[in-house]
Structures are given as C-alpha cells and as structure tokens.
N, C-alpha and C positions, 0 to 999 in steps of 0.2 A: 799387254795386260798389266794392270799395278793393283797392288795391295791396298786399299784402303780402309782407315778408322774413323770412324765419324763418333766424336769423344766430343769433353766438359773439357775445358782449359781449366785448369784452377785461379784461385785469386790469389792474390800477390804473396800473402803469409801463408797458406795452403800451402803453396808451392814451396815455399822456403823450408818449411816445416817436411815433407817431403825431401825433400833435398839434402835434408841434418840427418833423416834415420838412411838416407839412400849414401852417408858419404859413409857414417860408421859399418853397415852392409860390404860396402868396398874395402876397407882397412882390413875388414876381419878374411876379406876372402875378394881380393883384386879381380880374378878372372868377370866377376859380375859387371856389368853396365853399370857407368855411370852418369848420373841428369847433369846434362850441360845444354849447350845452344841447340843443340838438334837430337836431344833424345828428353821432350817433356814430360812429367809428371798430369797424370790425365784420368778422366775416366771414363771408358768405352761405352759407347751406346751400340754401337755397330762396326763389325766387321767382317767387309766384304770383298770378290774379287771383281774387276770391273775394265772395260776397255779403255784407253787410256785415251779415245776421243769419245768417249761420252762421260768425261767427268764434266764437263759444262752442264750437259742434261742434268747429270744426279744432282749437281750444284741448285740449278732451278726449282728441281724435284723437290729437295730440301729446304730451299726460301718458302715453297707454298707451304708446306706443312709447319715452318717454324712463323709463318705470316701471324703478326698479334699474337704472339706468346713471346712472355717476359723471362729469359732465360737467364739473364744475370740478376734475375728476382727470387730463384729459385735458392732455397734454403736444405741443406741436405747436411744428415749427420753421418759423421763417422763414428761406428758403436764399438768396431775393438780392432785387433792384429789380427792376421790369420796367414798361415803358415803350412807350404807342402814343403815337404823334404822328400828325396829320394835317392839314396845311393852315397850319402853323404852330406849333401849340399841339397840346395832349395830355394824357394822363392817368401817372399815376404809381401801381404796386401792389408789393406787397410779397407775393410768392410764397409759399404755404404748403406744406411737403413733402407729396406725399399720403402716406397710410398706409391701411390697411384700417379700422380702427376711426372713423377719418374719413369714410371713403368709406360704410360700414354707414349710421354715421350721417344723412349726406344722401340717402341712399337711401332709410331709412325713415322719415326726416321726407317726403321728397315725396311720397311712397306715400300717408302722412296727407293728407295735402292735396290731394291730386291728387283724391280723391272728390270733393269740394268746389269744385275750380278750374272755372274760367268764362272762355272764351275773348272776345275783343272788348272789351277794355279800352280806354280813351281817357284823354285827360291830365285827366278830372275821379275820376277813382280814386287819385289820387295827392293828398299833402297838398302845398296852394299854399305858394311861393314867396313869403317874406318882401316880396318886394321888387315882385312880381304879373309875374316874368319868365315866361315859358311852359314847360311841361314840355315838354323835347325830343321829339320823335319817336323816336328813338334808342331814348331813357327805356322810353315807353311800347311799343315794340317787342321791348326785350331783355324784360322780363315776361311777355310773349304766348309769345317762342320761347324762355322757359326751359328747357322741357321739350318737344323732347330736346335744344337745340341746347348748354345748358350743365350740363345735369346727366347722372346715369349715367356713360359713359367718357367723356362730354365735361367733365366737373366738373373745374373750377383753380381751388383753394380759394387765397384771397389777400386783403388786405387794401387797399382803395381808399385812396392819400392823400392823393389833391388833382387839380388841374390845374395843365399850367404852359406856358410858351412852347417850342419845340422846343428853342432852345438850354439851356435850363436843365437840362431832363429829361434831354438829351442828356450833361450836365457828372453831373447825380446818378446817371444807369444807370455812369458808368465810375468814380464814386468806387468803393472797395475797403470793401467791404460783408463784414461779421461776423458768420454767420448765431447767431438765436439763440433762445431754446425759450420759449414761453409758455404759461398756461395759461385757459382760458376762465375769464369769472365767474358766466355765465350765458347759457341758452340763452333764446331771446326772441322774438317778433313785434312787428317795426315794422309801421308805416305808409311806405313808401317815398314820398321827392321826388325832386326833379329829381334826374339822374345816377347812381342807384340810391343815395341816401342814405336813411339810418335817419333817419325827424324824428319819430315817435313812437309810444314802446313801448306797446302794445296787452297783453301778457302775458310773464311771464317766470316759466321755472322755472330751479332751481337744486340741482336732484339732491334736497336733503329736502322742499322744500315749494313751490305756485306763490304768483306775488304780481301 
C-alpha cells in the first residue's frame, strides 16, 4: 500500500516564492521540513491510500478525466496566510480562492481514485524520512479521513510552507499580505512523507501529454 497525493505543481516563481517563506520558517524553528529536490511546494487535490499495483490503473483513471482540460491554463489566486499553532509551534499555508473549475477538478480526480482507495494505511505507505524520523500519526490519519473530511464541501485548496514556532507564525499571519494569481505546471501523483509532503513524483500530466 502507498500513500498518495494527486496535487498542482506550481510554476516556476510560485515555487520560488514558496521556497523564501519555507526557508525563513526553517531558520526560525529547524525541526520543520524543508522544500528541496523531493519535498515540493504543491497543492492537494486528493489524498489517498492505494495498492501499489494499481497505481498504473489510477494513472489511466486520471488521464480520462483530465482528457481536454487545460490544466496549465488554469489561473488560481492566493488570497492571504493562514496559520494553526498548537503547543508552541505550527504550520503555515497559503490560502487558495476556491472557484468551481477548481472544485470540478478535485472532485473528479477523487472519483478516479476513490475506485481504487483502500482504507487502513500505516506509516509504512508513506516514503521514509531522510533522517529515519517517524511518520506522524497525524500524517497517516489525515490520508485515511481525506474523504469526506477534506474533500467535496470540505476542500481548502492552499499551499503547505513550512512549520514554525507560534511566535513567528503569529508575526507572518499579521504581516500585510498581497494576494496574487498563479498558474499550475502540472498535474501529478506523489508519493506522500511525513506532514503531507510531495517526496516523489510517481506520474505527471500536463494537458498535451503524460510523463
């Protein structure tokens, strides 16, 4: 069984942009993840658990439904910061406006996958931790209750940047935030690690062809 996230790649400054609030996140509070070659900056349409030979199927499953839809066309704005803390420390996201052609989209990517999903995952479905830290429970919990607890009307499409200490999150949610419009590069399945990270692309399409 593996974990998987069927997310938005971002585009090239997106990412970068990403990358500057995700390295000050780290400075202020190292224990946090940080975005490098196999933990991308993304944004979730679906997360699910699935057997590890029928990811070809969902791949298929996925091209029918993304067939003639312009996914690196799609225009999406980020509207502010948004920030849980608990116990100290916390995470940091970047809010995505919904829209309907967004929302279509994660709907009919789950639908794909949902034939296929398999309940009862554990922290060995998920790709290990550099460093052999444990996959939260958290982790492996938020996959199991993706559907319905975060998809359909519960879906907040948004951007993961980091973790950080409460007070820092607390200083980045009140800075004065510019919202601003990006567009995907591609549509994709990871392999999920710890704290729902992308650590490695399994499939990606890009509206003419997969890879």
């Amino acid at each position: 069984m593996i974990a998987i996230d069927v997310l938005l790649e971002l585009d090239a400054a997106t990412q970068e942009r990403a990358r500057r609030v995700n390295a000050a996140l780290r400075a202020d509070h190292p224990a946090g993840f940080a975005f490098d070659a196999t933990h991308l900056p993304h944004a979730t349409l679906v997360q699910r658990y699935i057997g590890a030979r029928d990811l070809d199927p969902v791949c298929d499953a996925l091209a029918a439904v993304l067939a003639g839809r312009d996914v690196a066309g799609m225009r999406l704005e980020v509207t502010r910061v948004n920030v849980r803390i608990e116990d100290g420390s916390g995470s940091a996201s970047w809010l995505i406006r919904p829209q309907p052609a967004l929302q279509a989209l994660a709907d009919d990517c789950l639908a794909a996958v949902q034939a296929f999903a398999r309940s009862g995952g554990t922290a060995a479905a998920f790709a290990p931790e550099d460093d052999g830290a444990p996959i939260r429970p958290s982790t492996v919990r938020y996959v199991e209750c993706f559907a319905p607890e975060h998809s359909g009307a519960n879906y907040v499409p948004h951007i993961t940047l980091g973790r950080g200490s409460a007070t820092h999150l607390q200083a980045l949610e009140a800075e004065a935030f510019e919202p601003f419009v990006f567009s995907p590069s591609a549509l994709a399945i990871h392999r999920l690690g710890n704290h729902g990270t992308a650590r490695m692309r399994l499939w990606s399409w890009r509206g003419t062809a997969m890879g």
